[in-house]
C-alpha positions, 0 to 999 in steps of 0.5 A: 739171801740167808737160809736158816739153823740146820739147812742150806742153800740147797734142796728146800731153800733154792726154789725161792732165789731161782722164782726171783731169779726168773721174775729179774732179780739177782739173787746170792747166797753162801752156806753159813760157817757148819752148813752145807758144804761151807767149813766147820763142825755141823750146825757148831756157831759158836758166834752169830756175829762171825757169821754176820761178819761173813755174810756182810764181806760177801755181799758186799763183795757182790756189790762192788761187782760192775754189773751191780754197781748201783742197784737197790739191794735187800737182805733176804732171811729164813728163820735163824737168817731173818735174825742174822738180816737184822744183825746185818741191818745194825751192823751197816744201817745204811748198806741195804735197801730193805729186808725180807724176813720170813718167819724170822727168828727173833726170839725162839718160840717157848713151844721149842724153849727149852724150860727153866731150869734147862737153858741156865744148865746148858750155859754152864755145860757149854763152857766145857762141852760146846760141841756136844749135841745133847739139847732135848729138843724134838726135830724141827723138820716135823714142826715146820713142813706141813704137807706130808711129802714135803717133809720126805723130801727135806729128809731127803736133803744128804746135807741136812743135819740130823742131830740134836742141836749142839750146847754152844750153839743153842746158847748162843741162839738164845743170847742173840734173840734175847738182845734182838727182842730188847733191839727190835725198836732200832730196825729202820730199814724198810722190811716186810714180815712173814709169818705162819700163824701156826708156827711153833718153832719161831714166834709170829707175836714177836713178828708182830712185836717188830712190826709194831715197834721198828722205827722204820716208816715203811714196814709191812707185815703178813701172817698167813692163817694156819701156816707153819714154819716153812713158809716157802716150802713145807706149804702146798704149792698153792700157799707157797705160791701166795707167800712168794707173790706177797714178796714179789710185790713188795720188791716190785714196788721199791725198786721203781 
């Protein structure tokens, strides 16, 4: 399971390995290179294919443990790691069975884009100043929870980053979704595909361009009415709740 750009595995990411957890699944995750407790600069990812790199050594050390040897195995990814699931998918086409993607970010939402002439500027800065987190955009906590003491509560999160997003790693974001947009004819993994259609930070019309354009023969999509980014969290309990039994479902019936 991989947790999206500026979280962790914690505080509003666990409530959904621990419900699959307790439905039977086994579920693993890692903080990825700059977050959480994981080593690196602050939400810095000079290089999604590093990180890629490292989720795929990990899960693949879990499952060459003997108490796994065997069982069917899915990619699980919020945002920032749907993107990093496919990469995973393209990376070893055969070595997960299917793919949770939840409000993937395929493609950064033009609502939180930075504008022309903005993104050609960045690339150049980065050259010489990759850390430096001067990107002028708004806090994404407020664009992705919905429910008021929701947001209290991700702001609350001691190892959840505050600052503005870092030169080389936003360039490094819209390198990765401009080839994911150009490569989403090539998924062929099964998947199924989440989205809030009122979500403003990653783009539910790319969702839908996923779904209509993967290879896969078994591929699902759901867009939820008027919810936001944060599907499994910034949602009242009721609509979480709505978005967890559509993949409860879908993993129930692949691993018959």
């Amino acid at each position: 399971m991989i947790h999206g750009y500026g979280n962790d595995i914690s505080w509003t990411f666990q409530s959904t390995p621990i419900f699959l957890a307790q439905m039977g699944f086994a579920c693993f995750s890692l903080d990825l290179q700059g977050h959480g407790h994981s080593q690196g600069l602050k939400a810095f990812v000079p290089s999604v294919d590093l990180v890629v790199q490292d989720c795929l050594s990990f899960f693949n050390s879990v499952k060459k443990d003997s108490n796994f040897f065997g069982l069917p195995c899915f990619l699980y990814g919020e945002s920032m790691g749907g993107a990093i699931s496919l990469l995973i998918h393209f990376a070893d086409p055969k070595g997960f069975q299917g793919a949770i993607l939840v409000a993937p970010m395929c493609k950064i939402s033009d609502k939180v884009r930075p504008k022309w002439p903005i993104p050609q500027i960045l690339t150049f800065l980065a050259k010489f100043f990759p850390t430096l987190p001067i990107v002028p955009t708004p806090d994404l906590l407020y664009k992705s929870v919905k429910v008021d003491h929701k947001k209290v509560i991700a702001q609350m999160n001691p190892l959840r980053y505050r600052g503005k997003p870092r030169l080389g790693t936003v360039v490094e974001l819209l390198r990765v979704t401009d080839i994911l947009s150009r490569k989403l004819c090539d998924v062929e993994l099964p998947f199924i595909v989440l989205h809030g259609s009122a979500d403003v930070v990653t783009d539910p019309e790319v969702s839908r361009g996923l779904y209509e354009e993967a290879r896969s023969d078994d591929k699902t999509i759901k867009v939820f009415d008027g919810m936001m980014h944060s599907l499994l969290f910034g949602e009242t309990d009721e609509d979480v709740e709505i978005v967890r039994n559509d993949i409860l479902q879908w993993l129930n019936a692949r691993c018959k």
